[in-house]
PyMOL Python script that loads the backbone (N, CA, C, O; Angstrom):
from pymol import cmd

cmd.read_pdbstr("""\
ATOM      1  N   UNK A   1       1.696  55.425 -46.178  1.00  0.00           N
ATOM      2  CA  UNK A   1       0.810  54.672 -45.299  1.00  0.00           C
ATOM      3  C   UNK A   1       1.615  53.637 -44.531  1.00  0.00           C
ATOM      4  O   UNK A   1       2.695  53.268 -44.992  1.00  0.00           O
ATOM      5  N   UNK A   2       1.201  53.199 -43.505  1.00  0.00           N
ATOM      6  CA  UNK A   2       1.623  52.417 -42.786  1.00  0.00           C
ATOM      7  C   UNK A   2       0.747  51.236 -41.957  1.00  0.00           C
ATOM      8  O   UNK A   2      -0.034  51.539 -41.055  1.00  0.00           O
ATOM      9  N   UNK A   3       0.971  49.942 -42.361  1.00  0.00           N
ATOM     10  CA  UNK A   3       0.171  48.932 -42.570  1.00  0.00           C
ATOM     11  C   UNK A   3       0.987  48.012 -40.595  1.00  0.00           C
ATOM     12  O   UNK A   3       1.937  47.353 -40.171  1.00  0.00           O
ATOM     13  N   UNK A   4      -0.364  48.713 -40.122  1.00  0.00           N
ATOM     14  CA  UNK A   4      -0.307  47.780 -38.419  1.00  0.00           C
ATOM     15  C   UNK A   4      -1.093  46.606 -38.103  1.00  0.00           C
ATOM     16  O   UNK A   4      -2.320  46.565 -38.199  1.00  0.00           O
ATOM     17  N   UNK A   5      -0.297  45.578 -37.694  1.00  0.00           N
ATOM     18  CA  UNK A   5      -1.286  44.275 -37.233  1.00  0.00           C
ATOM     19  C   UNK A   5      -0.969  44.804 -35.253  1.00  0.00           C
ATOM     20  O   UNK A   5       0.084  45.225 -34.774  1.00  0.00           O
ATOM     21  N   UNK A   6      -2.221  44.577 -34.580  1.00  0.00           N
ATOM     22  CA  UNK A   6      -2.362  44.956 -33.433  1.00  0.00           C
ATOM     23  C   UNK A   6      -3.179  43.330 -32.668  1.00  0.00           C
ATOM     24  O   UNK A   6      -3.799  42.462 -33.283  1.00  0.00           O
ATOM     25  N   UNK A   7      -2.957  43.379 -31.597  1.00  0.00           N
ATOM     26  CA  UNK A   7      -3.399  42.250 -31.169  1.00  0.00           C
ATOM     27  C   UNK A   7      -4.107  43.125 -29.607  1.00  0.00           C
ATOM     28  O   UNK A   7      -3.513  43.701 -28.695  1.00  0.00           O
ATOM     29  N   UNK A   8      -5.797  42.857 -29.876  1.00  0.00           N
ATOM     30  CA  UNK A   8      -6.122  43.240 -28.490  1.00  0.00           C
ATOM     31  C   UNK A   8      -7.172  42.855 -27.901  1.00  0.00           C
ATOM     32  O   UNK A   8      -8.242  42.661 -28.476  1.00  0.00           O
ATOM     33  N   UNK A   9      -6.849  42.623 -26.000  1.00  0.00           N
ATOM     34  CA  UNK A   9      -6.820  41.868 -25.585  1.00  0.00           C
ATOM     35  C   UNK A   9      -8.616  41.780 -24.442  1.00  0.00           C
ATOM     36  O   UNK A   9      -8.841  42.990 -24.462  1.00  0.00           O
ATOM     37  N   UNK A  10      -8.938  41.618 -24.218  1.00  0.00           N
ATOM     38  CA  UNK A  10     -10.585  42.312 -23.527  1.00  0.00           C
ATOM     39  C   UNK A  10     -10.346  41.482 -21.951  1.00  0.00           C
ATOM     40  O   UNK A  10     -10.130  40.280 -21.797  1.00  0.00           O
ATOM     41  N   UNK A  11     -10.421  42.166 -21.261  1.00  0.00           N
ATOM     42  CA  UNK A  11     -10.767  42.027 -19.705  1.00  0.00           C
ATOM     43  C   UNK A  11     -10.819  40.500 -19.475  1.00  0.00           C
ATOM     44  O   UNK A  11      -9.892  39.803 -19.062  1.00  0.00           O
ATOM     45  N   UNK A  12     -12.039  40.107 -19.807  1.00  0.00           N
ATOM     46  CA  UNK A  12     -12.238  38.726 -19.441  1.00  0.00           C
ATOM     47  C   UNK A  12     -12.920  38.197 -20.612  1.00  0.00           C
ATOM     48  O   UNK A  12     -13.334  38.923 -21.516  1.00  0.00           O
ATOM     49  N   UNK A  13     -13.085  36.411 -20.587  1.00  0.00           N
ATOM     50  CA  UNK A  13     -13.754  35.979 -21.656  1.00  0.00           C
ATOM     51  C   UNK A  13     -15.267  36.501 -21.689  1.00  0.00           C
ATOM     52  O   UNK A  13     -15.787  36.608 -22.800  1.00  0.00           O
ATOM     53  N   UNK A  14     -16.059  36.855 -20.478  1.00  0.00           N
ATOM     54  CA  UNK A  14     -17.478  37.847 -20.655  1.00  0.00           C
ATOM     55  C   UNK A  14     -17.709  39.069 -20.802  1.00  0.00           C
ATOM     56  O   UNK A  14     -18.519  39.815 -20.252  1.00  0.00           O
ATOM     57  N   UNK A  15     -16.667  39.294 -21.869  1.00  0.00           N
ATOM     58  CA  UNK A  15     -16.860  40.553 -22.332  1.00  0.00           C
ATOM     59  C   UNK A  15     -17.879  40.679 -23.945  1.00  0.00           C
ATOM     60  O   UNK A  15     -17.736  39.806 -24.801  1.00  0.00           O
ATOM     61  N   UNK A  16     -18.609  41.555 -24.107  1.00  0.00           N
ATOM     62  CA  UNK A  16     -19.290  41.774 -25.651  1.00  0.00           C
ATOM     63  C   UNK A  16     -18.121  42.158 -26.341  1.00  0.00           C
ATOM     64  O   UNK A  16     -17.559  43.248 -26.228  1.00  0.00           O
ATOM     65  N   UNK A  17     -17.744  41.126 -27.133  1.00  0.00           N
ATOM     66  CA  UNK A  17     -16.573  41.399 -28.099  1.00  0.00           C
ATOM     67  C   UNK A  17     -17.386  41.719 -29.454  1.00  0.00           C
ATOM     68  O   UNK A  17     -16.875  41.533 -30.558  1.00  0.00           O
ATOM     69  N   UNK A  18     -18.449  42.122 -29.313  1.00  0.00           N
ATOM     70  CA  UNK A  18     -19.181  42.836 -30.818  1.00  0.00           C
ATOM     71  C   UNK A  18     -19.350  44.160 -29.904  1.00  0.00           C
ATOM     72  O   UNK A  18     -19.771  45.113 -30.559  1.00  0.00           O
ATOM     73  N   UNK A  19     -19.173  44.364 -28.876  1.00  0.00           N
ATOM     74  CA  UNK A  19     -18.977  45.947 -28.494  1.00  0.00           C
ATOM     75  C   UNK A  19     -17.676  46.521 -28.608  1.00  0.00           C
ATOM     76  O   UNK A  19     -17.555  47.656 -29.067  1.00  0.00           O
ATOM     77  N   UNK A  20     -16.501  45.724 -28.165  1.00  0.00           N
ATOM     78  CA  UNK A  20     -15.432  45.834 -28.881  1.00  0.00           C
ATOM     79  C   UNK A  20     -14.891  46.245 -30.205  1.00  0.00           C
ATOM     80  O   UNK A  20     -13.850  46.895 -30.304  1.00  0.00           O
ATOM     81  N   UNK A  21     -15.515  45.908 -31.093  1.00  0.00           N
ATOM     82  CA  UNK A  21     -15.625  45.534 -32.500  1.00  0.00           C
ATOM     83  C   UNK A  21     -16.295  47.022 -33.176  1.00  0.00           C
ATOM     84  O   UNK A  21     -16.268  47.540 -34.293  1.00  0.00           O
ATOM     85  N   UNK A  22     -16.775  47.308 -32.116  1.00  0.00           N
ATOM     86  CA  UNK A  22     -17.861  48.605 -33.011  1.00  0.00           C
ATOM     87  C   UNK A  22     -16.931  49.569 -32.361  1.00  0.00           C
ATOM     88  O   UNK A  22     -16.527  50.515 -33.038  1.00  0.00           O
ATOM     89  N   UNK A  23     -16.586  49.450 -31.255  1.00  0.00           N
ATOM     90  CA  UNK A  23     -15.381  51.021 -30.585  1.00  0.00           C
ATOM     91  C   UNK A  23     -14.097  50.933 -31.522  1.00  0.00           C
ATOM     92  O   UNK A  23     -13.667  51.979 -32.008  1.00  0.00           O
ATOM     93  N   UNK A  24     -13.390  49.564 -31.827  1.00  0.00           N
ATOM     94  CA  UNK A  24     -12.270  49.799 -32.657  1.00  0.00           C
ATOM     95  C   UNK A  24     -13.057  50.735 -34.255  1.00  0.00           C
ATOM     96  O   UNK A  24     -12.676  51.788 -34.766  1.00  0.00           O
ATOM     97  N   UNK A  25     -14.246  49.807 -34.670  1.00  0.00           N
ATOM     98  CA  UNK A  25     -14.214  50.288 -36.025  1.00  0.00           C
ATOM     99  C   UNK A  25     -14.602  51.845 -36.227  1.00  0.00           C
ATOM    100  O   UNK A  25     -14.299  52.543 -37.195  1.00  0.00           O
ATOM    101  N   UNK A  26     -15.370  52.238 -35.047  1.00  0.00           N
ATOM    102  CA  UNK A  26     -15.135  53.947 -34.940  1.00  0.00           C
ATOM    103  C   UNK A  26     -14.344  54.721 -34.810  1.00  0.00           C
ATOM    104  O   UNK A  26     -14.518  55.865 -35.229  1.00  0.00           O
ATOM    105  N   UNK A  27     -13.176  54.327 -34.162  1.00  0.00           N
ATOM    106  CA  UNK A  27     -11.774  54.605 -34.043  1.00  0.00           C
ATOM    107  C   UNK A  27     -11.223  55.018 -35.721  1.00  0.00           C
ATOM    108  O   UNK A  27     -11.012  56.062 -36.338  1.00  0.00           O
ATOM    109  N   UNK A  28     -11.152  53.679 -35.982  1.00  0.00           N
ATOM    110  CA  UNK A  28     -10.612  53.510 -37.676  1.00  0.00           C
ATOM    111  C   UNK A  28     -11.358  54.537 -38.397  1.00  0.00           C
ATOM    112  O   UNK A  28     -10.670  55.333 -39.036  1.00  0.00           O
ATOM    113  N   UNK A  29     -12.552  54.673 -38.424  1.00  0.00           N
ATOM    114  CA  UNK A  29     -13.286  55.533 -38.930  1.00  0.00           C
ATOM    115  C   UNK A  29     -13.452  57.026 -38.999  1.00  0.00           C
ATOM    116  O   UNK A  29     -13.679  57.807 -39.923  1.00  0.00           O
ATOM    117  N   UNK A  30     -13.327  57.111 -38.156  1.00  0.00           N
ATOM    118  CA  UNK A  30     -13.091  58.702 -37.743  1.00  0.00           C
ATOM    119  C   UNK A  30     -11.731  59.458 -37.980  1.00  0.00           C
ATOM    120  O   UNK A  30     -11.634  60.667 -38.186  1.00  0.00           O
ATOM    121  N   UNK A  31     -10.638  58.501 -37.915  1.00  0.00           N
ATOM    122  CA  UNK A  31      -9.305  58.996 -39.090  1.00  0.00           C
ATOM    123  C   UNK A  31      -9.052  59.010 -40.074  1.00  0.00           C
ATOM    124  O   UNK A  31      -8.801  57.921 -40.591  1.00  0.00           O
ATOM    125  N   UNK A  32      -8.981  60.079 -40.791  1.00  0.00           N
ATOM    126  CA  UNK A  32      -8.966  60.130 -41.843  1.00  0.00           C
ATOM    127  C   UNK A  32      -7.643  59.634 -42.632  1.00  0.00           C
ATOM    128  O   UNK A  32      -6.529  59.763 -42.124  1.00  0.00           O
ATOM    129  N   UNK A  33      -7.883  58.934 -44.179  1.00  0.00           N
ATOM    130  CA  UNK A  33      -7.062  57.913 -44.256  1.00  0.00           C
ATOM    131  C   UNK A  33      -6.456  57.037 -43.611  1.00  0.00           C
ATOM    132  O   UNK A  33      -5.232  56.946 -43.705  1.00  0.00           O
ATOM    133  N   UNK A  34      -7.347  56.022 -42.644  1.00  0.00           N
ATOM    134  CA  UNK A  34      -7.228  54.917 -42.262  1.00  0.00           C
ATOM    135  C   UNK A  34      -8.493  53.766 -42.746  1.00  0.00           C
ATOM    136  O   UNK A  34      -9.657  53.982 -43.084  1.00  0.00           O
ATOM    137  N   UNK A  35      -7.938  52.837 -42.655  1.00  0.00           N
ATOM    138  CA  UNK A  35      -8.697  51.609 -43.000  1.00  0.00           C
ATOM    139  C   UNK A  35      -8.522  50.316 -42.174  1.00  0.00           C
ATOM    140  O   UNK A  35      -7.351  50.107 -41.857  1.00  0.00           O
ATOM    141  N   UNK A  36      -9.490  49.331 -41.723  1.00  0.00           N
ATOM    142  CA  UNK A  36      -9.324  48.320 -41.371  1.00  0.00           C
ATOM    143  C   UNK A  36      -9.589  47.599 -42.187  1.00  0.00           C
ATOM    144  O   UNK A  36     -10.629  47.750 -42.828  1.00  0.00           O
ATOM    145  N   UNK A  37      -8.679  46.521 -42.441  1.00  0.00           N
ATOM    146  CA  UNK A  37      -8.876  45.560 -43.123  1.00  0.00           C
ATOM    147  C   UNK A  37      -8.899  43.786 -42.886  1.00  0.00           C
ATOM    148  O   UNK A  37      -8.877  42.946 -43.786  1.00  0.00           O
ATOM    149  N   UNK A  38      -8.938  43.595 -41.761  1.00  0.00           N
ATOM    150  CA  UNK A  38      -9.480  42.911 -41.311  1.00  0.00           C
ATOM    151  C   UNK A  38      -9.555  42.632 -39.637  1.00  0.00           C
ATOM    152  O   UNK A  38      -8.680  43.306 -39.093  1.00  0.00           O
ATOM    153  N   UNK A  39     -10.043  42.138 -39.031  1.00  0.00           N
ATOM    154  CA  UNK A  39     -10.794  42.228 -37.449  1.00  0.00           C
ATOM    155  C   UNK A  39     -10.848  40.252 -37.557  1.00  0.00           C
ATOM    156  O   UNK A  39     -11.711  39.653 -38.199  1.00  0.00           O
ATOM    157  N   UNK A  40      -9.987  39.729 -36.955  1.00  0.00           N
ATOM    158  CA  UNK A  40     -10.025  38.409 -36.757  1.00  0.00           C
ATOM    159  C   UNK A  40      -9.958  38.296 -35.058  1.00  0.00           C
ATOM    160  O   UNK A  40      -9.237  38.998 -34.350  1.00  0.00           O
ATOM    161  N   UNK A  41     -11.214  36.868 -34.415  1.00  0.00           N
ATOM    162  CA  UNK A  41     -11.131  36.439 -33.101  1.00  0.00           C
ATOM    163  C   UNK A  41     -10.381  35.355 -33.061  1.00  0.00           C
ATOM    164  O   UNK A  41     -10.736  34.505 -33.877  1.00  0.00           O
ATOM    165  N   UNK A  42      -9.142  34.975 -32.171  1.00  0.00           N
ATOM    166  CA  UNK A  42      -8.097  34.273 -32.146  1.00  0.00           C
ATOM    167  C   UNK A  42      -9.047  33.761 -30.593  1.00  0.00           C
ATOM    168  O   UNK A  42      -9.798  34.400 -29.855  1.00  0.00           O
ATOM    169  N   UNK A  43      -8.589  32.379 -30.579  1.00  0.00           N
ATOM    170  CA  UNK A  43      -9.257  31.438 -29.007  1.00  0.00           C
ATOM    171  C   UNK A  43      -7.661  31.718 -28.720  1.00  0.00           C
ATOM    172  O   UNK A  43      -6.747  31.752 -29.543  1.00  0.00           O
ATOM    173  N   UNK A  44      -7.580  32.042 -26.292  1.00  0.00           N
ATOM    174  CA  UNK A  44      -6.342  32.099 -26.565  1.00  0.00           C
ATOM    175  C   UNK A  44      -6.794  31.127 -25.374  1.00  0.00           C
ATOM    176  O   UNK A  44      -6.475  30.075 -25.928  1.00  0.00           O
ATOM    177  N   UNK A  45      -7.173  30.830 -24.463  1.00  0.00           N
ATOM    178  CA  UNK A  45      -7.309  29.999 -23.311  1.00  0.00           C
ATOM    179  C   UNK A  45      -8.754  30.178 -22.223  1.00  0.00           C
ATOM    180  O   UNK A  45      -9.180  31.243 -21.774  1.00  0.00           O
ATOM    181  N   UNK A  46      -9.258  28.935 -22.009  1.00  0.00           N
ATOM    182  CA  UNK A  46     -10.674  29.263 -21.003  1.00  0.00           C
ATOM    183  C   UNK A  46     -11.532  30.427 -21.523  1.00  0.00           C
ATOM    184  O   UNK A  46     -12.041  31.354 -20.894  1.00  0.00           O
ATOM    185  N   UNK A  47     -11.575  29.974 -23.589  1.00  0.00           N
ATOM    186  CA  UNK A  47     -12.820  30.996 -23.307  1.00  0.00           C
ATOM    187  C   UNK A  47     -12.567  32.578 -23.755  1.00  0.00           C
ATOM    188  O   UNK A  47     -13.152  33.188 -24.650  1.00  0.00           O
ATOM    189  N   UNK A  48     -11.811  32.929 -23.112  1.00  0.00           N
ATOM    190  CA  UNK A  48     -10.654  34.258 -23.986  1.00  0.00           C
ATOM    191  C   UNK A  48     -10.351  34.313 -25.201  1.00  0.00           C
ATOM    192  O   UNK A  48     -10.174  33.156 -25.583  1.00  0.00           O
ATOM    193  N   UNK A  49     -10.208  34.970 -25.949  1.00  0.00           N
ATOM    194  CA  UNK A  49     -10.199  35.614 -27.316  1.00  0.00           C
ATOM    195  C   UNK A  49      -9.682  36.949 -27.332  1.00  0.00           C
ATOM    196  O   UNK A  49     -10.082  37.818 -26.557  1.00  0.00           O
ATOM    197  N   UNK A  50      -8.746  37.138 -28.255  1.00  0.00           N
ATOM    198  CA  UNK A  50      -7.768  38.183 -28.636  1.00  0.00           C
ATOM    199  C   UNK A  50      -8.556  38.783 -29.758  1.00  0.00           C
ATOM    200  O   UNK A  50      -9.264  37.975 -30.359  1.00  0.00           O
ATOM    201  N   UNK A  51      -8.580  39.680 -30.057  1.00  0.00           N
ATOM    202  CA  UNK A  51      -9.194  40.343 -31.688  1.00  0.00           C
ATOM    203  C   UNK A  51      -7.722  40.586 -32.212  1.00  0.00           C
ATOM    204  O   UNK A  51      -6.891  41.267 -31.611  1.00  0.00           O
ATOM    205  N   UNK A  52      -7.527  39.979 -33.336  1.00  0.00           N
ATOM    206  CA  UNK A  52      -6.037  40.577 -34.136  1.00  0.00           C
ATOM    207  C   UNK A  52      -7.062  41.490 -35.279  1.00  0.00           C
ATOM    208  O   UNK A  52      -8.144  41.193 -35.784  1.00  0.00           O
ATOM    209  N   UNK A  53      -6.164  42.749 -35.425  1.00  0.00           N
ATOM    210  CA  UNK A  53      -6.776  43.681 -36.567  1.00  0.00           C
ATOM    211  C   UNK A  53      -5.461  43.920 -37.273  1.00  0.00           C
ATOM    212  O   UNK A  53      -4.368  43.912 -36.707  1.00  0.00           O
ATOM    213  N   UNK A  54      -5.697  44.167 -38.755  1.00  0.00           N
ATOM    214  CA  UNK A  54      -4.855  44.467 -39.954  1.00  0.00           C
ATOM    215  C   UNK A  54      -5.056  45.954 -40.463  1.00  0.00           C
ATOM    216  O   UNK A  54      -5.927  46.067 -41.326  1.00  0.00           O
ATOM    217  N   UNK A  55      -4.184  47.506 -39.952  1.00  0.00           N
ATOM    218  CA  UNK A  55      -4.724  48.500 -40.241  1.00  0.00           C
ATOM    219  C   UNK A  55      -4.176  49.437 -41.283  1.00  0.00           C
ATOM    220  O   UNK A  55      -2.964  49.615 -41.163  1.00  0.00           O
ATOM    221  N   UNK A  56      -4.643  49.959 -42.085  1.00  0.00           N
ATOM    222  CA  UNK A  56      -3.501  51.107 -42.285  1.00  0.00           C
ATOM    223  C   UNK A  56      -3.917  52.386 -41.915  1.00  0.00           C
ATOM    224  O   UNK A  56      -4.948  53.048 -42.034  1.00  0.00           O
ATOM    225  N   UNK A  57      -2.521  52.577 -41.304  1.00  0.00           N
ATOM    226  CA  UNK A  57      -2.925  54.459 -40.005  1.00  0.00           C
ATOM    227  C   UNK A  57      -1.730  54.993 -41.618  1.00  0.00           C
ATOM    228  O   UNK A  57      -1.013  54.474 -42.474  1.00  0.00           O
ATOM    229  N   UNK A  58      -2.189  56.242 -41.191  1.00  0.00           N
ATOM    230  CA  UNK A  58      -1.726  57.543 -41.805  1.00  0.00           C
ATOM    231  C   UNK A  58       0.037  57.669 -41.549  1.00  0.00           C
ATOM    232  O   UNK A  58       0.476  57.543 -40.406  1.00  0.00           O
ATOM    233  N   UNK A  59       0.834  57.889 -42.555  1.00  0.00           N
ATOM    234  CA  UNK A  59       2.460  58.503 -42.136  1.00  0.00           C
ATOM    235  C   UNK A  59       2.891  59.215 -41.294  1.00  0.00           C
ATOM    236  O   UNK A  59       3.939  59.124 -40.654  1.00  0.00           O
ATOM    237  N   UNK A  60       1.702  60.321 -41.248  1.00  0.00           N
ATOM    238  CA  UNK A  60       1.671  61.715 -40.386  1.00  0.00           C
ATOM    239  C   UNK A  60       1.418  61.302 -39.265  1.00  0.00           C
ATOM    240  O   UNK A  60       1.897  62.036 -38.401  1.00  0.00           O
ATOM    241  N   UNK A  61       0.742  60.242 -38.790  1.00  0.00           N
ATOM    242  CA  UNK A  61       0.240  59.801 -37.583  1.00  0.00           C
ATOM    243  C   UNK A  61       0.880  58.922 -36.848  1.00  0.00           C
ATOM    244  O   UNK A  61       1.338  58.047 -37.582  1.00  0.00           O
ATOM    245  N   UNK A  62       1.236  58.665 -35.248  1.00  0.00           N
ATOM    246  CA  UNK A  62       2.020  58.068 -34.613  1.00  0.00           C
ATOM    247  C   UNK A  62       1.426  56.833 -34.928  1.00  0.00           C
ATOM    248  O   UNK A  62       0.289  57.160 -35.270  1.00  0.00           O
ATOM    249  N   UNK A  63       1.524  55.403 -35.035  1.00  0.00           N
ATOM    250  CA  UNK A  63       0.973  54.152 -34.461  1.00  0.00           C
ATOM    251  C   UNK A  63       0.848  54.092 -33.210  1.00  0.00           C
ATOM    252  O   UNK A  63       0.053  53.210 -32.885  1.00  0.00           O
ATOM    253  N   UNK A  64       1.428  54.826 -32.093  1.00  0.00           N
ATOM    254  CA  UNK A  64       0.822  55.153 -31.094  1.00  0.00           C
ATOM    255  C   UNK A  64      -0.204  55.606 -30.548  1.00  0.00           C
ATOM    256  O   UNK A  64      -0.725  55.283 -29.481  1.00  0.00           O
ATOM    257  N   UNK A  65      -0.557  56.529 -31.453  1.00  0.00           N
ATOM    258  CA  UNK A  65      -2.180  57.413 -31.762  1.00  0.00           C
ATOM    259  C   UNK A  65      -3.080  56.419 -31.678  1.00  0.00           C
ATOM    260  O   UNK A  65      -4.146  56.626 -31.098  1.00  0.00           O
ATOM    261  N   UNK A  66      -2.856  55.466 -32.115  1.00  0.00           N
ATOM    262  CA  UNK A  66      -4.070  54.370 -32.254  1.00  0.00           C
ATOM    263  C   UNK A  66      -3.458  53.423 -31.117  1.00  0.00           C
ATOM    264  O   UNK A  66      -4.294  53.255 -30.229  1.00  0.00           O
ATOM    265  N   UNK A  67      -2.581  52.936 -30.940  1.00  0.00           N
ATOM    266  CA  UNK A  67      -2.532  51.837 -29.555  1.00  0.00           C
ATOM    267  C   UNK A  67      -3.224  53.083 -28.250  1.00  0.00           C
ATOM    268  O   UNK A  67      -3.838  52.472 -27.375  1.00  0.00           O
ATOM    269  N   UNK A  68      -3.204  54.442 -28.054  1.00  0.00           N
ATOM    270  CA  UNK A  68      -3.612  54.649 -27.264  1.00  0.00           C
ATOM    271  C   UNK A  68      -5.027  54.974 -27.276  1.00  0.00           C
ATOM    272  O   UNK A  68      -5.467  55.190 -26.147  1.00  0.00           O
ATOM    273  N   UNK A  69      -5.903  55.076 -28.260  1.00  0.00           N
ATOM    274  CA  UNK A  69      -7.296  55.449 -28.670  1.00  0.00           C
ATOM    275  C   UNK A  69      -8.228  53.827 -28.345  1.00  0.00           C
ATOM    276  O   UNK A  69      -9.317  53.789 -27.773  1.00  0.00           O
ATOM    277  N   UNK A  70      -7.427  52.532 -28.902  1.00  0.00           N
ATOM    278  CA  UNK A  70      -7.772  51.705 -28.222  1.00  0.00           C
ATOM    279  C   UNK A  70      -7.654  51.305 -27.148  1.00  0.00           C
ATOM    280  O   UNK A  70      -8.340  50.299 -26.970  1.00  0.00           O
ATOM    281  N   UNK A  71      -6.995  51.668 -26.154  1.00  0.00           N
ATOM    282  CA  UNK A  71      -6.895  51.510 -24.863  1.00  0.00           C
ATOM    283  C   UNK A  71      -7.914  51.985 -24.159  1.00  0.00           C
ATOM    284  O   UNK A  71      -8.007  51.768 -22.951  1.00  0.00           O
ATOM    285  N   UNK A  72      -8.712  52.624 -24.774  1.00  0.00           N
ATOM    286  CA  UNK A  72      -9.584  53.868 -24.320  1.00  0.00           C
ATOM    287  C   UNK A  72     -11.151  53.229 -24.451  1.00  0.00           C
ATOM    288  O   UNK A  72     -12.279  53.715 -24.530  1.00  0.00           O
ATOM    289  N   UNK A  73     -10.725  52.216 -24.436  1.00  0.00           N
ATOM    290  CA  UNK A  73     -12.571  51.461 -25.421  1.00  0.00           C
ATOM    291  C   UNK A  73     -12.891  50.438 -23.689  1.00  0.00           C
ATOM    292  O   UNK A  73     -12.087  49.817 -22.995  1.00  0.00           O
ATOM    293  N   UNK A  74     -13.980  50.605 -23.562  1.00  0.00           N
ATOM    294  CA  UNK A  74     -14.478  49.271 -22.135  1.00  0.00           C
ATOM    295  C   UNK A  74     -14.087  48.451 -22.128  1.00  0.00           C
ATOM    296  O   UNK A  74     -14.454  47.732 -23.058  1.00  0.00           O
ATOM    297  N   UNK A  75     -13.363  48.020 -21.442  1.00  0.00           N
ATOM    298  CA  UNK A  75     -12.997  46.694 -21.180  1.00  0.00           C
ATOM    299  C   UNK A  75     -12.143  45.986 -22.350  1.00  0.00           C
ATOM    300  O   UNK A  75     -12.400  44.860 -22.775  1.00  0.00           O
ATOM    301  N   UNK A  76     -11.261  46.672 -22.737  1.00  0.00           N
ATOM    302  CA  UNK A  76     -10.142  46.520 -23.040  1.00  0.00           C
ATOM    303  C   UNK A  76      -9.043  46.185 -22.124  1.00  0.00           C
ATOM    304  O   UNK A  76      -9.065  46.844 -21.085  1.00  0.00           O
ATOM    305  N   UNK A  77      -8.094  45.339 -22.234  1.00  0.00           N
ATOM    306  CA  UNK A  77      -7.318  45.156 -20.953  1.00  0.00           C
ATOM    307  C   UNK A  77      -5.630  45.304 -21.388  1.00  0.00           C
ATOM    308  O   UNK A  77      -4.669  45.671 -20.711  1.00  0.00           O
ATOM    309  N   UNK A  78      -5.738  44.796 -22.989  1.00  0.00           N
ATOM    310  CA  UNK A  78      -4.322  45.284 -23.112  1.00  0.00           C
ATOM    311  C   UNK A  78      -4.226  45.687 -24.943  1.00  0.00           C
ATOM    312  O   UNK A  78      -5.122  45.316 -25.701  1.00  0.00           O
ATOM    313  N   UNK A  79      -3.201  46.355 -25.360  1.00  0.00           N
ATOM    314  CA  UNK A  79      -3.425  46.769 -27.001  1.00  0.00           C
ATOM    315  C   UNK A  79      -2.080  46.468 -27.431  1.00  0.00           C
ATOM    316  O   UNK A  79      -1.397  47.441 -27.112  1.00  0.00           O
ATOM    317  N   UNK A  80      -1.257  45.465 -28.085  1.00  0.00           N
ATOM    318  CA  UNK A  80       0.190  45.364 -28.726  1.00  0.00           C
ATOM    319  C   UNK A  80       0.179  45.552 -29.860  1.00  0.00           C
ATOM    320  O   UNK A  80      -0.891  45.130 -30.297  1.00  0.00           O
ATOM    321  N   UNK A  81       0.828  45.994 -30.689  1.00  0.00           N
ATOM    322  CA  UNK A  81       1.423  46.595 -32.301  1.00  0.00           C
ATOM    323  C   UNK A  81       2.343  45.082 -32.177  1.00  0.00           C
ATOM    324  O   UNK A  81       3.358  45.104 -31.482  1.00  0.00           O
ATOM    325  N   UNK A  82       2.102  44.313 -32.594  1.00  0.00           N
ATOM    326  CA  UNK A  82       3.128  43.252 -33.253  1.00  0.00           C
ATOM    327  C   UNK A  82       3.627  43.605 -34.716  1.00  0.00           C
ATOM    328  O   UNK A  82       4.571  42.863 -34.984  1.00  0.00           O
ATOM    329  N   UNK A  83       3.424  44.206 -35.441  1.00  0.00           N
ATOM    330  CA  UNK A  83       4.036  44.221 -36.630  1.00  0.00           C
ATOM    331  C   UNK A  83       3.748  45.904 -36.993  1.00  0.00           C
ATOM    332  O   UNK A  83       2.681  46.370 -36.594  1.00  0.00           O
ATOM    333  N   UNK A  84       4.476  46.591 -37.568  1.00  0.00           N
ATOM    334  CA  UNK A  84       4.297  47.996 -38.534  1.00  0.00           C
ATOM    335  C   UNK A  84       5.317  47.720 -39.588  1.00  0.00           C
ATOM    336  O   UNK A  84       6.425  47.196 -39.475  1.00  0.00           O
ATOM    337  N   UNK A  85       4.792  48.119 -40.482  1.00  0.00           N
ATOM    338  CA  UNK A  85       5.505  48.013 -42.020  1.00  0.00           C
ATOM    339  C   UNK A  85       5.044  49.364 -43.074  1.00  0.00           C
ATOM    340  O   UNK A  85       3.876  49.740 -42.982  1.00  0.00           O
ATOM    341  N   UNK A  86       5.546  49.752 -43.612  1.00  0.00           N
ATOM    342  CA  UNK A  86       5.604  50.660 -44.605  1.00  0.00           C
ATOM    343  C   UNK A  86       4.808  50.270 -45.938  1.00  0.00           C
ATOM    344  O   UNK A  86       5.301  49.593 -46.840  1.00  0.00           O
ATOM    345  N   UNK A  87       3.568  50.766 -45.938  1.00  0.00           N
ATOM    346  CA  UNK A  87       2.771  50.034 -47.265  1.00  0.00           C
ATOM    347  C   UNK A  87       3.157  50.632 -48.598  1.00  0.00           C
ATOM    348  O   UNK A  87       3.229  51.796 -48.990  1.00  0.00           O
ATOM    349  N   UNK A  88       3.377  49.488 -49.156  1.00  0.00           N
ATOM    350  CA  UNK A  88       3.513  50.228 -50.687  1.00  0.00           C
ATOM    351  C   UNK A  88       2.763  49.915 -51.410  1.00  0.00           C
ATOM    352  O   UNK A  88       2.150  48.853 -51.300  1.00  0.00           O
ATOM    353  N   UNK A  89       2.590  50.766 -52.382  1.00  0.00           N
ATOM    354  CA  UNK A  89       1.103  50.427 -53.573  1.00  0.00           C
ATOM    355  C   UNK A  89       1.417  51.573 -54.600  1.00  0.00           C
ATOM    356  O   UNK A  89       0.691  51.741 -55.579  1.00  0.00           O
TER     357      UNK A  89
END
""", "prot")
cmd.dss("prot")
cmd.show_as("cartoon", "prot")
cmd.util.cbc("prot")
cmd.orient("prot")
């Protein structure tokens, strides 16, 4: 498994960031062996808010697979992988 923190970014501060929230967690959902484990709103300026998410995607699966599946959600404006790490358990 492989444990991704992603930081992403929504159009403008009037965006439904609980519509956001429901396209990532269908995303997560619909792959099998993945999990979100947490969905945090970061204030970044005027109102704007970043969603940082904590994931684990599959070995077999690019982390790309998922920066590009979120790109794919309304009003999304940008998707960064700041961290991938190798989960152990």
């Amino acid at each position: 498994m492989i444990l991704m923190k992603i930081k992403l970014m929504p159009s403008s501060p009037d965006v439904d960031l609980e519509k956001i929230k429901k396209g990532i967690k269908g995303i997560i959902k619909k792959t099998e062996n993945s999990s979100l484990h947490s969905l945090n709103e970061e204030p970044i300026a005027f109102g704007l808010k970043s969603l940082n998410l904590l994931v684990t995607w599959p070995d077999e699966k690019s982390p790309e697979d998922l920066e590009e599946e979120l790109k794919k959600i309304k009003n999304v404006s940008s998707v960064e992988v700041t961290d991938v790490r190798r989960a152990v358990g």
